[in-house]
N, C-alpha and C positions, 0 to 999 in steps of 0.2 A: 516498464515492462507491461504486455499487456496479459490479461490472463487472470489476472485478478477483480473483483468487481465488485461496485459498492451501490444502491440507489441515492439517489440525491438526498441529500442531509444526515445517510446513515453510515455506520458505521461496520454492522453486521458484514462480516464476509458472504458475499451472495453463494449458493450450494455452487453455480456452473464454473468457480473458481478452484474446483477441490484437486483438476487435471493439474492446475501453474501452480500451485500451494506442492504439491506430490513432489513433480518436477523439480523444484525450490530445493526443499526436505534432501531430494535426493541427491541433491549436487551439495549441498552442503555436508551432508554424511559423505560422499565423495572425498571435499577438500576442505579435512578436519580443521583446517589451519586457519581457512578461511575466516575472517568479520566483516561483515554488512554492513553498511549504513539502511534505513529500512524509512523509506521517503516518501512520505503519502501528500495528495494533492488532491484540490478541488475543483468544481467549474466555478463560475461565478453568480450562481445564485447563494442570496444572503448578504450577509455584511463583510467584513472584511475581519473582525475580530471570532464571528461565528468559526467561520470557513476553516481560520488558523486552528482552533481547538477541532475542530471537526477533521483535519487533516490528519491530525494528530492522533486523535483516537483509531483511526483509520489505519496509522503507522503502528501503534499500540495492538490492534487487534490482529495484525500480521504478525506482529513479534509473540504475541500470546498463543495463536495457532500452533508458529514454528517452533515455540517453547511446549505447550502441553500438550499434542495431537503429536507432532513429531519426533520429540527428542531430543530436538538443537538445543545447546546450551547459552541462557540468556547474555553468557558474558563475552559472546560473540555477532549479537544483535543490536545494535542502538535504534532506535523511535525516534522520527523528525517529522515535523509539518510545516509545510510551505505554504499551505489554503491553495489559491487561486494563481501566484504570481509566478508560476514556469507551466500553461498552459503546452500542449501538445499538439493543439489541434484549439479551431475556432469553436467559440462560447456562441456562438451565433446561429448553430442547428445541435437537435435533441444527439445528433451523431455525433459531434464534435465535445456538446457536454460531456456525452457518456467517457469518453476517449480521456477526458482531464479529471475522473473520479477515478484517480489510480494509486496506484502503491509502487515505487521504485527501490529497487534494491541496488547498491550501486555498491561496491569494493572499499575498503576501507584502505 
């Protein structure tokens, strides 16, 4: 998904993500039922072991938003990191980086 946004090597929720976080919150209050998988990714700057915990924290700081700012209940959110290895777009221009520093929510 896009809508979410992180700088390179951070992990911080960028503020211009607050619209897809809202949205998020709000389908999930929607469909009580629902659980996430909550799938954070990198580009390929760094190592390969960095990337993975930095993915991670990234899926972490989504789950912790939609838990303390929202209301979601953490036992409907799981945290994963993939780092670098399901780009979306090429590592090859600043536009393509930015595209694969993301967070995916995906159905459980």
């Amino acid at each position: 998904m896009y809508g979410i946004y992180f700088d390179t090597g951070q992990s911080v929720i960028k503020p211009e993500s607050e619209a897809a976080m809202s949205e998020i919150a709000k389908l999930l209050k929607k469909e009580a039922g629902m659980k996430v998988n909550v799938v954070g990714h990198t580009d390929n700057v760094g190592g390969i072991d960095s990337n993975m915990k930095l993915s991670q924290a990234r899926a972490d700081a989504v789950v912790q938003a939609l838990v303390g700012k929202y209301g979601i209940g953490a036992n409907r959110l799981k945290a994963y990191g993939v780092g670098p290895l399901a780009p979306v777009a090429s590592n090859d221009t600043e536009e393509g980086k930015a595209k694969n520093r993301r967070v995916e929510l995906v159905k459980q």
